[in-house]
VOVO-458433 format. One record per residue: residue in three letters; x, y, z of N, C-alpha, C in turn. Coordinates in steps of 0.1 Angstrom, whole numbers, plus 5000, padded with zeros to 4 digits. Layout:
# residues N
ALAXYZXYZXYZ ...
***
This chain:
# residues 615
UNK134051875209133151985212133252015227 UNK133252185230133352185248132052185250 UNK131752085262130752135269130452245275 UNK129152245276128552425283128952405297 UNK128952535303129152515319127852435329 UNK128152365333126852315341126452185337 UNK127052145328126652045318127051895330 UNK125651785329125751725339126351585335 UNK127351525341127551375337127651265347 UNK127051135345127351005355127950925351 UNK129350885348130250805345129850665345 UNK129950575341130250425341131750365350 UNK131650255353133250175355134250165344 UNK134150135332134350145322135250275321 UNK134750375321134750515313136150565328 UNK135450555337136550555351137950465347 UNK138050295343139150225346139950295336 UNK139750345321140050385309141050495308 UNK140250575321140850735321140650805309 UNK139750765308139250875292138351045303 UNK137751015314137351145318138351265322 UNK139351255333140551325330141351415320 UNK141451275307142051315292141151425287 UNK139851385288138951565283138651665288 UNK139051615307138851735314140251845309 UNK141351765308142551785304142951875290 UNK142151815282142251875270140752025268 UNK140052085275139352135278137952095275 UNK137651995271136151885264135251925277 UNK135451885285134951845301134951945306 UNK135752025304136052125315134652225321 UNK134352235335133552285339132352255340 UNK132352065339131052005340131151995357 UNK130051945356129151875370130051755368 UNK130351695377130751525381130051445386 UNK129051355385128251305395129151105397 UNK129651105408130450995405129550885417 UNK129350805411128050665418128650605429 UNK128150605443129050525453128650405448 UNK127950305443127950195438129350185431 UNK129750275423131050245416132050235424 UNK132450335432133150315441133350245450 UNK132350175454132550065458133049925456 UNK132449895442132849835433134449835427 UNK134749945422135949995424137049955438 UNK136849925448137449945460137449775464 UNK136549725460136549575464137249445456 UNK137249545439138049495429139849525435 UNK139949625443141349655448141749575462 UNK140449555472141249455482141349355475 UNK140749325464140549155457142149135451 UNK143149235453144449265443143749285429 UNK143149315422142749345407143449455405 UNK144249465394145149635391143949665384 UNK142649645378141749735370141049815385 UNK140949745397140649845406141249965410 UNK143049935411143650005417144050125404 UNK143450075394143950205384142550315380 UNK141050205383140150345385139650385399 UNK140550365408140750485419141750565419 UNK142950515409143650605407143250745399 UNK142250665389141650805378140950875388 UNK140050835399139150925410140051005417 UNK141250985420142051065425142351185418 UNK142651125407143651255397142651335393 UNK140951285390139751405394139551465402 UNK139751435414139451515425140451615429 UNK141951565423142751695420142351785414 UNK141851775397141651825389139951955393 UNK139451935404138551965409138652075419 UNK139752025429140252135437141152255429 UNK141252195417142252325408140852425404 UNK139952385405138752445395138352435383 UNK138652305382138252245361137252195366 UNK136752115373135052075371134952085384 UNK133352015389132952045400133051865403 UNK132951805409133051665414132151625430 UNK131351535427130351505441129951345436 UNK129751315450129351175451127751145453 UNK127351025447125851045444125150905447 UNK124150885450123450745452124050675465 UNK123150575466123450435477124850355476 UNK124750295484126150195487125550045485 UNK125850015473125249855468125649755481 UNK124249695481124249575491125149485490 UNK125649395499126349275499125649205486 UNK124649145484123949055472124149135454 UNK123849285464124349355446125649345443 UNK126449355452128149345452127749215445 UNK127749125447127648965444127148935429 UNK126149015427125648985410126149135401 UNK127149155404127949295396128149235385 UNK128849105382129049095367127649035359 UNK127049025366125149055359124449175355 UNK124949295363124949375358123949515370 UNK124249365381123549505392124149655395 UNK125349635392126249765399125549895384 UNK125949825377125449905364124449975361 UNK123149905368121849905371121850055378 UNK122350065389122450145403122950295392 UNK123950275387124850355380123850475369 UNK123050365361122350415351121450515359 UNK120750435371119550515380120050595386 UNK121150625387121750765394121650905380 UNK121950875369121850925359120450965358 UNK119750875355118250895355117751005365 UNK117851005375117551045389117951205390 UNK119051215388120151365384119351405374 UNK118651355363118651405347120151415341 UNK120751375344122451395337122751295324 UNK123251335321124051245311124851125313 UNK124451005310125150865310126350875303 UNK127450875308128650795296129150705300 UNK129750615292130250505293130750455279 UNK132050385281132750335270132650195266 UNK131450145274130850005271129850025260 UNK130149905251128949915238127849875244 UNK127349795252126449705257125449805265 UNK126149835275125849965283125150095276 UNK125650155269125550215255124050195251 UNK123950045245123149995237121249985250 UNK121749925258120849965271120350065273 UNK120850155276120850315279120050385267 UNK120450315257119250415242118050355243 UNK117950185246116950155246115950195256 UNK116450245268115750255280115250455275 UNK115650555266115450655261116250755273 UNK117150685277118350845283119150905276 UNK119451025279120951085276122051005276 UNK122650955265123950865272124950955258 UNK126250885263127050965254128550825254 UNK128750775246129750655240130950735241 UNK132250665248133450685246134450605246 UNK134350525232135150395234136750455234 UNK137150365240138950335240139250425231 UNK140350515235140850605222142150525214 UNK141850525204142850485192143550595193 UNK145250535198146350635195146850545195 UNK148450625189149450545182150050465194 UNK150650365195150950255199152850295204 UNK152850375214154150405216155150245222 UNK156650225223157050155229156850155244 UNK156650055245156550005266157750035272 UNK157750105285158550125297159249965297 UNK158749875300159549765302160249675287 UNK159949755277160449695262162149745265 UNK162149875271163649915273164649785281 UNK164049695287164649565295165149465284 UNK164649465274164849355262165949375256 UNK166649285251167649275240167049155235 UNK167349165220166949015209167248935214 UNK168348895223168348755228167548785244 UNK166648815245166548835263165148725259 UNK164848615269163848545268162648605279 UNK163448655290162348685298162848805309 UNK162048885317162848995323161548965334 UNK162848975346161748995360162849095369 UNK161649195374161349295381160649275395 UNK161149345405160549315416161049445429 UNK160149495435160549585441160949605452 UNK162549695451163949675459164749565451 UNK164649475440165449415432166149515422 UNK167449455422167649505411167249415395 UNK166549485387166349405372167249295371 UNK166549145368167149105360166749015347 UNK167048945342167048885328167548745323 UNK166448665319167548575311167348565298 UNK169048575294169448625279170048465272 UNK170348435266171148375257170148325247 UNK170548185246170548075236169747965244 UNK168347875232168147795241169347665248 UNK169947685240170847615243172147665255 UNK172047775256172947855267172047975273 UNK171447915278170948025290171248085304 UNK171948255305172148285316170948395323 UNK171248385337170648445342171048535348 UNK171248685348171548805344170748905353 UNK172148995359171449095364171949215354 UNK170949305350170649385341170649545341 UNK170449535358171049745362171149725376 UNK171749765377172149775396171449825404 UNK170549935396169549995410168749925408 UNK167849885420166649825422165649945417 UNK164549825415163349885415162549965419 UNK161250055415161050115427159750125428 UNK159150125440157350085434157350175428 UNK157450335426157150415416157150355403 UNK158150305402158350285390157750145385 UNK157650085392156549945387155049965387 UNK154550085397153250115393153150185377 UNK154350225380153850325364153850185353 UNK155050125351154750005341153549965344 UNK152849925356152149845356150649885349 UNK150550055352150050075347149250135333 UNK150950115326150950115316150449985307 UNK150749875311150049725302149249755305 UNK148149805313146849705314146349815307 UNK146749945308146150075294146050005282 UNK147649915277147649865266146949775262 UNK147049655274146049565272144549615267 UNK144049695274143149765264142749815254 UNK143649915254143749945237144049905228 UNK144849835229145149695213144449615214 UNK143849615202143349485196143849355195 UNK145449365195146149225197146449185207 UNK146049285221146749225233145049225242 UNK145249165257144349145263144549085278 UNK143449155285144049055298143248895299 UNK144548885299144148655302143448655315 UNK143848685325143448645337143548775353 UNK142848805358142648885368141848845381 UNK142848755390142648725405143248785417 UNK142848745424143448835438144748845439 UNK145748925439146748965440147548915426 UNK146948855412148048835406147048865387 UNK147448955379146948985365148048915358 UNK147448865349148248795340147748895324 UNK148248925316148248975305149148925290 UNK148448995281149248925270149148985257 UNK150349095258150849185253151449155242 UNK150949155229151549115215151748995222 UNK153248975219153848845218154448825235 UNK154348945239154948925254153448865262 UNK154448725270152948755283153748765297 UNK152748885300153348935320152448895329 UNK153348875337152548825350152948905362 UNK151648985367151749085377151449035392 UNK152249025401152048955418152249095424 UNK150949065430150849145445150949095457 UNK151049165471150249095479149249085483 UNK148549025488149048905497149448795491 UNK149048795478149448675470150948625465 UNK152348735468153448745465153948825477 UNK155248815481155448865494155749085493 UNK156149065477156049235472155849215460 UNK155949395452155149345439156649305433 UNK155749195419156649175413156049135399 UNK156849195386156549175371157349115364 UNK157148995358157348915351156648905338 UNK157748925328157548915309158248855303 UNK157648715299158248615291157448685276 UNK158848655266158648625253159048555246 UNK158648485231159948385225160648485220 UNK162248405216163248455213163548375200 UNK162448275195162748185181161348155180 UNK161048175165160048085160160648005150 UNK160947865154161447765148160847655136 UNK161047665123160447585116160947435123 UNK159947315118160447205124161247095112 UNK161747215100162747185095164147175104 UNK164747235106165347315119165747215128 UNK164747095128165047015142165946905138 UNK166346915119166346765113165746635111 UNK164446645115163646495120163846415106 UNK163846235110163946185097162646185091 UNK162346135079161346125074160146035081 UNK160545905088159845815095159345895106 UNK159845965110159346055126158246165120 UNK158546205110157746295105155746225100 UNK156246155097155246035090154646025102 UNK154845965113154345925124153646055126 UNK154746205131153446255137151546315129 UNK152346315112151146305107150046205105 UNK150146135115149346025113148546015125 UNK148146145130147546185138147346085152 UNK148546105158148446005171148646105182 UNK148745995196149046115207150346085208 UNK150846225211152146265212152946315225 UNK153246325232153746415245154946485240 UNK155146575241156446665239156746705253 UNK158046595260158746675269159646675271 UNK159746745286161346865288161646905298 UNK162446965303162747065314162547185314 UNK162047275324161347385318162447435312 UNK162447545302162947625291164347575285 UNK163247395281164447335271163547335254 UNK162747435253162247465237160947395237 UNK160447285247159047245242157747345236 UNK157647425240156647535232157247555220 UNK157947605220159147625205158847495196 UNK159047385202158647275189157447265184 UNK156447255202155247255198154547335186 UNK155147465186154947575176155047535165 UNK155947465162156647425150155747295140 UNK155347225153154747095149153747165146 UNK152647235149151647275149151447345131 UNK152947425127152847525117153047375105 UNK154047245108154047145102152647135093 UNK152147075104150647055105149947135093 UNK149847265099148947295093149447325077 UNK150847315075150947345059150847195054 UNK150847115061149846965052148646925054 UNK147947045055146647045053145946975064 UNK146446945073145746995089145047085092 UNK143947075099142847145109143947135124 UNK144147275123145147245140144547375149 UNK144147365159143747385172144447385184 UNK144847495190145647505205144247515223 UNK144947425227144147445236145447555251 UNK145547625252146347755265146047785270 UNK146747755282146647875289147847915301 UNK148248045297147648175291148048135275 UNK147648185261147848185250149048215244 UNK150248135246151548205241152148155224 UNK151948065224152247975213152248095204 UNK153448045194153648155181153148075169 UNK152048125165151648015156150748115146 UNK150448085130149848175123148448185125 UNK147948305122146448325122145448205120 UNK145748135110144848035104144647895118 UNK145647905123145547825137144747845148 UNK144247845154142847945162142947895175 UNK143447975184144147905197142947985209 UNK142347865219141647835226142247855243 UNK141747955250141847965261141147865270 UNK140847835287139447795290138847875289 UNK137247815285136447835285135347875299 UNK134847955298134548025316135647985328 UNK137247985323138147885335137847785330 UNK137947675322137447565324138047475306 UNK139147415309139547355302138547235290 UNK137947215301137047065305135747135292 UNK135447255294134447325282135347325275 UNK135847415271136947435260137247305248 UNK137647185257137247055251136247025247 UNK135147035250133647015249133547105237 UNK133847215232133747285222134447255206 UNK135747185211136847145204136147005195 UNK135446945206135046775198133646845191 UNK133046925194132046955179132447045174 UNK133647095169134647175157135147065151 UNK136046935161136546795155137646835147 UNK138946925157139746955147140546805143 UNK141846835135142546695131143446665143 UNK144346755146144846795154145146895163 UNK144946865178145046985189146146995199 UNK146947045199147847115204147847165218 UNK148147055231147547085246148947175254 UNK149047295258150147375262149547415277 UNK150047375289150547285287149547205297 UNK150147025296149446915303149746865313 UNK149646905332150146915339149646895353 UNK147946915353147146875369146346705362 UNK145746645372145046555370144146515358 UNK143846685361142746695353143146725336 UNK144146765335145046805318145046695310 UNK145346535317145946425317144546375312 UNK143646365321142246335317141646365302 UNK141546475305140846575293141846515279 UNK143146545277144046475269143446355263 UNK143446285276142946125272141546125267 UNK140346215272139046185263138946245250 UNK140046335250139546385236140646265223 UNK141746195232142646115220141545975220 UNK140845965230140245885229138745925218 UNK138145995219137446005209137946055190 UNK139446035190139646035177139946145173 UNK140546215182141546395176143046355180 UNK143546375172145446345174145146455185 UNK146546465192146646525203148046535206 UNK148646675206149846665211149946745223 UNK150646695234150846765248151846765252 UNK152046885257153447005262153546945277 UNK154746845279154946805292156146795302 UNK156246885312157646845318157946745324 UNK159046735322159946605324161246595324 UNK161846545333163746545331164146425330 UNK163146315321163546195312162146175300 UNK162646115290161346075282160545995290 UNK160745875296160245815301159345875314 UNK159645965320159346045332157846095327 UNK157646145312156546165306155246065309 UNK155645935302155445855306154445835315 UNK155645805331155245765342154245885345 UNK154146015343152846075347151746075344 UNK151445985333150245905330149545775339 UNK151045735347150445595358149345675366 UNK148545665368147345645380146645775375 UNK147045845366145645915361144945885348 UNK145645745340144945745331144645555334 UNK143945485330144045315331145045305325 UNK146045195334147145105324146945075312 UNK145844975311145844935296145545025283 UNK144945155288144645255279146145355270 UNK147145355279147645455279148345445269 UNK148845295260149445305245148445395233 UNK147045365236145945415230145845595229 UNK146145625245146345795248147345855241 UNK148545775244149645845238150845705233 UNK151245725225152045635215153445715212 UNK153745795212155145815210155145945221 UNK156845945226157346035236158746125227 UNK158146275229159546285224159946395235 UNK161246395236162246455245162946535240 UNK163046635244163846795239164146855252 UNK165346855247166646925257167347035251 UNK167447135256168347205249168147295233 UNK166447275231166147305221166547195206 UNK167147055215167046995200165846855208 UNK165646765200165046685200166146555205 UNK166146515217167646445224166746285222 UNK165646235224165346125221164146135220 UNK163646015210162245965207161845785214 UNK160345775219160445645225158945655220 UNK158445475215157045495214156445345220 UNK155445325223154645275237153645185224 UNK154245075229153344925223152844895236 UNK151344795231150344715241151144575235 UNK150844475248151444345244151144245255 UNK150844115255150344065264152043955264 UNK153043945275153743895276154443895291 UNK155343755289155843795307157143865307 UNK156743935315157844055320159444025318 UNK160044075315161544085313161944015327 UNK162643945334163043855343162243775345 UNK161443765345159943625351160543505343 UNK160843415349160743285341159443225336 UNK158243205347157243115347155943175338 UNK155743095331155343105316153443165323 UNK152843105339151643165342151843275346 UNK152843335347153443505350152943605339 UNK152843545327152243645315151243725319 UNK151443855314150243955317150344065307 UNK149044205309149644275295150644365304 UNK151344405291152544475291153144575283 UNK153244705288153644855275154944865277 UNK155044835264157144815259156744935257 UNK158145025260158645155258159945115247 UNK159845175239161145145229161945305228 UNK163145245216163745385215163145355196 UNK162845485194162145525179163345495166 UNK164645535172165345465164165745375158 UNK166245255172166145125171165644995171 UNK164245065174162944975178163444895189 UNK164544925197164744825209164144855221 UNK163644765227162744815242163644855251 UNK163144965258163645055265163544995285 UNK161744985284161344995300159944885294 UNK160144815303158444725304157544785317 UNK156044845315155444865328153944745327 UNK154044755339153244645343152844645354 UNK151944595358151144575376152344445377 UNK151844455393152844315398152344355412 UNK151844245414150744245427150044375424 UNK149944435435149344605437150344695437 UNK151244665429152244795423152344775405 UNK152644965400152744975393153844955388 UNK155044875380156244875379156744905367 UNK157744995362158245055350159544995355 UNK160144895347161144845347161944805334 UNK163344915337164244935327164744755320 UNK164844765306165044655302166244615293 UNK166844715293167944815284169044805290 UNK170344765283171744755298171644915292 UNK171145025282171645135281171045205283 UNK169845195293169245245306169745225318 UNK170245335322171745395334170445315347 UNK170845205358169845265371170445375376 UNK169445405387169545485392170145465402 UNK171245555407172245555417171645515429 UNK170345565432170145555447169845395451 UNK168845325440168945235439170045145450 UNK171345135439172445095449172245085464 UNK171845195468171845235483170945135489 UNK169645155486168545075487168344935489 UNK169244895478168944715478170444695491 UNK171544755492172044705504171444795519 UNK170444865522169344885532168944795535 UNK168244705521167044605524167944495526 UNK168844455521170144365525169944375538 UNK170344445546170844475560169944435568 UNK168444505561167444455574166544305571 UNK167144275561166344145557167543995562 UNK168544055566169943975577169343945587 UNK168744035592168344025610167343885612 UNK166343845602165643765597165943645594 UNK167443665585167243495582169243475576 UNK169443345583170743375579171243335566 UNK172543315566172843315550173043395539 UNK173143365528173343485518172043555516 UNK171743675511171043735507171243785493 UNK170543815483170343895471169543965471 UNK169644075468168344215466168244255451 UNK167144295447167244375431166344465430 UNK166344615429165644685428164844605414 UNK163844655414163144655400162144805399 UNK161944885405161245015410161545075416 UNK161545205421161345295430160845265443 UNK160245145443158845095450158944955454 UNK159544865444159444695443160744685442 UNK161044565447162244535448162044335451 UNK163344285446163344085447164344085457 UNK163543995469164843975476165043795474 UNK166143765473166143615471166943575486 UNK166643455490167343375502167243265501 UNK168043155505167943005512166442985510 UNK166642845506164842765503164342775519 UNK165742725523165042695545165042845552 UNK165342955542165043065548163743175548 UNK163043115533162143165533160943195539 UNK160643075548159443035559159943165568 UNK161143205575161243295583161343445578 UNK161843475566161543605561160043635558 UNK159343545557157643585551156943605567 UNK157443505574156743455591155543395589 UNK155043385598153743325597152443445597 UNK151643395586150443515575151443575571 UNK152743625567153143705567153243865572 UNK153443815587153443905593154843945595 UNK156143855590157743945594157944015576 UNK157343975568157744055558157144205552 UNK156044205562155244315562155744395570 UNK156544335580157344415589158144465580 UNK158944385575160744405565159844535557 UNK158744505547158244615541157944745548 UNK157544765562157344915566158544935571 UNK159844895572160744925573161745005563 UNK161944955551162344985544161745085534 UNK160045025534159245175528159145105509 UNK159044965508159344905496158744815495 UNK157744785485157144645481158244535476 UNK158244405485158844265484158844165479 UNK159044105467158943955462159943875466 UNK159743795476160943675482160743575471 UNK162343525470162643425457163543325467 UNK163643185456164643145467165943125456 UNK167043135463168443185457168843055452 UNK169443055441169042885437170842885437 UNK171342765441173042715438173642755433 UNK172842745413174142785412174442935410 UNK173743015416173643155423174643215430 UNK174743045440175843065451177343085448 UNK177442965437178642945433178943025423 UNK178243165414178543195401180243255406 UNK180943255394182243315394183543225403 UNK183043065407184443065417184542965408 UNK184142875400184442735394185842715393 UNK186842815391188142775396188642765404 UNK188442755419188842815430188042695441 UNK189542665449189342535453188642595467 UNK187442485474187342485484187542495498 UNK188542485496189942465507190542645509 UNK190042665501190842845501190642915514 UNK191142915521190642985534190943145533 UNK190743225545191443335550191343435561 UNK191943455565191743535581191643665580 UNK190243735583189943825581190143965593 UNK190544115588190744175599189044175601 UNK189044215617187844235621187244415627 UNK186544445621185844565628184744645635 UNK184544675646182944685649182944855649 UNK181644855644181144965645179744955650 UNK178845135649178245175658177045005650 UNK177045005637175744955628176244815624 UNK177544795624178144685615179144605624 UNK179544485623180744435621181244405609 UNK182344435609182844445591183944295592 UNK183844185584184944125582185244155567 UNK186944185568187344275554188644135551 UNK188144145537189244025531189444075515 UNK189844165516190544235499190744145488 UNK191244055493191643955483191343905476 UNK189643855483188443785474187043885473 UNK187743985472186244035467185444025454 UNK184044025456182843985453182743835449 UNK183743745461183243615459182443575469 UNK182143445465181043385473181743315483 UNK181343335497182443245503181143195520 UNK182143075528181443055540181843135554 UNK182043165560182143195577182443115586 UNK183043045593183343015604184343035621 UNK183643015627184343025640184742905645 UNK186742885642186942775641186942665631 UNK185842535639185442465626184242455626 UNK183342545633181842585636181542675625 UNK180442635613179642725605178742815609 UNK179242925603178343005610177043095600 UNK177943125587176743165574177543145563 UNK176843195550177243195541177043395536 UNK178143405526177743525524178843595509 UNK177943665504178843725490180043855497 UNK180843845494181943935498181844035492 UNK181244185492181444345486182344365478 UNK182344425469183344485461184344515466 UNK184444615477185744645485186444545498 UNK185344445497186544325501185644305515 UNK184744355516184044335530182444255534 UNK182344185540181344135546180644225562 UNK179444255557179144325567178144255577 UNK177544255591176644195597176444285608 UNK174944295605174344395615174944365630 UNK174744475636175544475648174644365660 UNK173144405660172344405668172144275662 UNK172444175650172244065649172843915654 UNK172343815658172743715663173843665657 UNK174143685644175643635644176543725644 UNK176643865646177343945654177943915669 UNK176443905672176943865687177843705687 UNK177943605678178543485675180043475674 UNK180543665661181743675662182543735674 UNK181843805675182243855687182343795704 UNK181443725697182143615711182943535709 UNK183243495698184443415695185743495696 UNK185643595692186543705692187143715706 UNK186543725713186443745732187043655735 UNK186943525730187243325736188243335728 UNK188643425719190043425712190243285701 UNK188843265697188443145686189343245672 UNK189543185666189843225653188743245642 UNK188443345634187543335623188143345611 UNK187543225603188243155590186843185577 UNK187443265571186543265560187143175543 UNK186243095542186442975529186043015518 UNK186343025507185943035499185242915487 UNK183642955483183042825479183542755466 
***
């Protein structure tokens, strides 16, 4: 129906972000009303836009395209009321701004509209003029940025002055793809942009997840976008992940014993490297679930998981995961589904809810099973964490690459001889084999995960490390040395029984040194004989050999190819000087700045001969 000429109205926020007033000035509904537009709104409107909020920047955009529509002569348009205080600004989502809005209406005698039900419902009770314009139901055209998609495209990002690109394939082969040659153009990303958040509106199935300063996140059917402005991104940029598989967890092969396990409602960790299919399984496990008569519950955010209606997936709660939880243990599903588990606090929450008796599976990155794991040290108690979580499974590539699961055990550690060394200990096994993988355990004041498996690769750096601590634990005490990583962190250095008084020092004050040097916790052992001698039992004492000699900036090198990695003695002459294991490539090295450096080299100078023996 057209309104009469003269006919007065005071808009809501609502009715403004919508652009439903335009659409009737447009279609001739409106045409030749009054406009009475609230500086409270506008303000409000304007503060949502320095905040980066696109619901700001799209109802000043509707104020604009009015105030065109006004200089053309379709309606009349004027500004009305006060400028909300600092404190009203502050309680707007209480409903002050609204307040202001209504009393402008009142005040004019005009007509209230607004596309809020609540608002709406207020407004009758209070006996005004109001007039309801919810969201218009129209047909559901395809999206500006659906043209970026192909069936295999997993995700498309946009950014302005970029040219589009995409990554397409397979989880198993994923490229990353540039997709049109011209760059972007803000024209053209304002208009997408503000085309979602129209939609996010108007569908029922889509909605905005999240809207902070410079960045909206949205969640568009099955797509979710993430919108960066500045100051929060250095220009804009739009980002739309979707899946490209909803995978039964037929599909993965699992045996029947893996399958059994995860129905038996334990905690689980699913991890990976990002976009090696962990959500994809989790999906899968979850639809498992629920077709054996599971109660399953997602805790997201943002909500992506592809999972059927009957599943009822959980955002936070006010922001607040920690509610969300709180809500979940008096529902008491069977199983909840954490996407994903990744600050302090994820790890926590995880743990009180597996601890109060809800299976629990959590979505975790990782570039080893074990690495899962290890991100439970120091946010959950040691001895809890077989309790938290009991099996690890690992997906790479979209398949399931290994399973490990985590026994409690009171026993002494994998190398310890001495039987008062026992303490508890979480075997990591392989799911397969049942053979132990990694034992972790305290040891002094470190946490140590140590590989127990010859088919647990170390790690290369390692190598590097234990001949570091070699080097500076020389300077200290002479004789042979042994080093063994056992951590990242801990490491065994073994020496001479008469050398150990000098590597510890007195209170241990030199090995605290050797420790801030190296950057490594130290267990001194003493290197026991037949340590000394392993590998020469054939090889006569008498074996001598004259070694080339070399100095460098760090080393003196004596290189003897012949006998490498045996155990042999040093002398200058028929003066002993150390004992020492020969390197793989045939060399014995000694710090430069060390006293038996300066030994050979002065022999070297006196034109002494040096004779290396083998033991």
């Amino acid at each position: 129906m057209v309104k009469e000429e003269n006919y007065r109205i005071v808009p809501d926020t609502s009715v403004i972000i919508d652009g439903l007033l335009s659409e009737m000035v447009e279609s001739g509904e409106y045409e030749g009303i009054e406009l009475f537009i609230s500086e409270a709104m506008v303000a409000e409107l304007e503060s949502q836009a320095n905040r980066g909020l696109e619901i700001g920047n799209k109802g000043l955009d509707e104020l604009k395209q009015l105030q065109e529509m006004a200089r053309e002569g379709m309606l009349d348009m004027s500004f009305t009321g006060k400028i909300p205080t600092a404190e009203e600004r502050m309680y707007a989502k209480a409903g002050a701004i609204d307040a202001i809005i209504r009393s402008c209406a009142e005040d004019l005698d005009a007509t209230f509209v607004t596309g809020d039900k609540v608002q709406y419902d207020v407004a009758v009770a209070k006996g005004m003029d109001v007039e309801y314009l919810p969201p218009r139901k129209t047909e559901l055209m395809p999206l500006l940025i659906e043209d970026f998609f192909t069936e295999d495209t997993m995700s498309v990002h946009l950014k302005h002055k970029v040219a589009p690109m995409a990554k397409r394939g397979s989880i198993k082969n994923i490229e990353f793809v540039t997709i049109r040659d011209t760059p972007c153009s803000s024209h053209e990303l304002k208009q997408i942009t503000r085309e979602l958040l129209e939609r996010a509106r108007a569908d029922d199935e889509s909605f905005i997840e999240m809207s902070l300063k410079g960045a909206t996140v949205l969640q568009i059917r099955d797509m979710r976008i993430a919108i960066a402005n500045p100051p929060f991104s250095d220009d804009v940029e739009i980002t739309a992940v979707r899946p490209v598989a909803s995978v039964s967890l037929d599909e993965y092969r699992l045996g029947d014993e893996l399958k059994e396990r995860i129905l038996g409602q334990r905690g689980i960790l699913v991890s990976g490297p990002p976009g090696a299919g962990k959500s994809t399984f989790g999906a899968g496990v979850a639809i498992f679930l629920h077709e054996n008569n599971y109660v399953v519950k997602t805790m997201e955010s943002p909500r992506d998981l592809q999972v059927p209606n009957e599943i009822t997936q959980y955002a936070p709660l006010e922001g607040s995961m920690e509610n969300t939880a709180d809500v979940l243990l008096l529902v008491r599903p069977d199983y909840t589904i954490y996407d994903e588990v990744r600050k302090t606090r994820d790890f926590e929450i995880f743990a009180d809810m597996r601890l109060a008796g809800v299976g629990m599976i959590g979505v975790v990155h990782a570039n080893r099973a074990i690495d899962a794991v290890q991100r439970l040290i120091g946010r959950v108690e040691l001895g809890v964490i077989p309790q938290v979580v009991d099996t690890v499974i690992f997906i790479d590539k979209g398949e399931v690459a290994q399973v490990q699961t985590l026994e409690f055990t009171v026993k002494v550690p994998s190398g310890m001889l001495e039987a008062d060394l026992a303490r508890p200990v979480i075997v990591v096994s392989d799911f397969e084999t049942s053979a132990p993988e990694f034992e972790i355990y305290t040891f002094g004041e470190q946490v140590v995960v140590m590989p127990v498996s010859d088919s647990v690769a170390r790690k290369p750096v390692w190598g590097l490390a234990e001949g570091e601590i070699e080097d500076v634990v020389q300077r200290y005490a002479k004789g042979p040395v042994e080093v063994e990583m056992l951590s990242d962190t801990s490491a065994v250095v073994k020496v001479l029984d008469s050398e150990i008084s000098k590597v510890i020092g007195k209170s241990g004050v030199t090995i605290d040194e050797i420790e801030k040097i190296v950057g490594v916790h130290i267990d001194v052992r003493e290197l026991e004989e037949t340590s000394l001698k392993r590998g020469n039992k054939d090889r006569s004492p008498e074996t001598s050999y004259r070694p080339t000699i070399e100095h460098t900036k760090k080393h003196v090198i004596l290189n003897v190819p012949e006998i490498a990695s045996q155990d042999v003695e040093i002398y200058t002459g028929d003066d002993y000087l150390f004992t020492a294991t020969v390197g793989r490539h045939g060399d014995v090295k000694v710090r430069s700045n060390s006293a038996l450096a300066e030994d050979i080299l002065d022999a070297v100078d006196a034109g002494e001969p040096i004779i290396i023996k083998v033991i």
